[in-house]
C-alpha positions in Angstrom: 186.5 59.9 31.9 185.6 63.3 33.3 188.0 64.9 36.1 187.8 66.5 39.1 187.8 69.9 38.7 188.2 71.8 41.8 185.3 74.3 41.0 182.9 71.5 40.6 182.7 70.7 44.3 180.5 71.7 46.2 180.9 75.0 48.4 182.1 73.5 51.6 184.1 71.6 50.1 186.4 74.2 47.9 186.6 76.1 51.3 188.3 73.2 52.6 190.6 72.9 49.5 191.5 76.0 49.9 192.4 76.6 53.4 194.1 73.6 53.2 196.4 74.9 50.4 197.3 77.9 52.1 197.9 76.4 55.5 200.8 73.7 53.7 203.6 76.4 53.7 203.8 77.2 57.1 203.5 73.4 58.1 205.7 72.3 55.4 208.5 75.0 57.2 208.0 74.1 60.8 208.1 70.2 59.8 211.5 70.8 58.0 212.8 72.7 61.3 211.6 69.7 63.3 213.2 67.0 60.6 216.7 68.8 60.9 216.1 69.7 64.4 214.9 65.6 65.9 215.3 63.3 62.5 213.1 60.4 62.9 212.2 58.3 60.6 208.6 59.2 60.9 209.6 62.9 61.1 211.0 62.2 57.5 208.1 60.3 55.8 205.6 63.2 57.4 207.9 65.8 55.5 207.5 64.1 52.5 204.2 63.7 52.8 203.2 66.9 53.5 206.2 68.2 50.5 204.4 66.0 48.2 200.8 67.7 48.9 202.1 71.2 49.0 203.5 70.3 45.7 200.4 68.7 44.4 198.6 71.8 45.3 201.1 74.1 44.3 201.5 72.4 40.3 197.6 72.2 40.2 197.4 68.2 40.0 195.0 68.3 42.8 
């Protein structure tokens, strides 16, 4: 099985990787503000999601 490797896609789509990526922190902040501010249950499950991609991103397992 070969994997994915990021720098095998095709142009447009490492752009997209990668402004992705670096747009994550500054959601991942303003969704925690919002979580503590209004805590919903979706509020909460969005934060995780979007944690659990910055984190993905962030160790490399995407």
């Amino acid at each position: 099985m070969s994997r994915l490797y990021r720098y095998r896609l095709p142009p447009w789509c490492r752009t997209w990787l990668f402004v992705i990526e670096k747009s994550l922190l500054p959601i991942v902040i303003f969704q925690a503000l919002r979580t503590i501010i209004f805590p919903t249950t979706f509020d909460i499950f969005l934060l995780g999601l979007v944690l659990g991609l910055y984190l993905a991103f962030k160790y490399k397992w995407i």
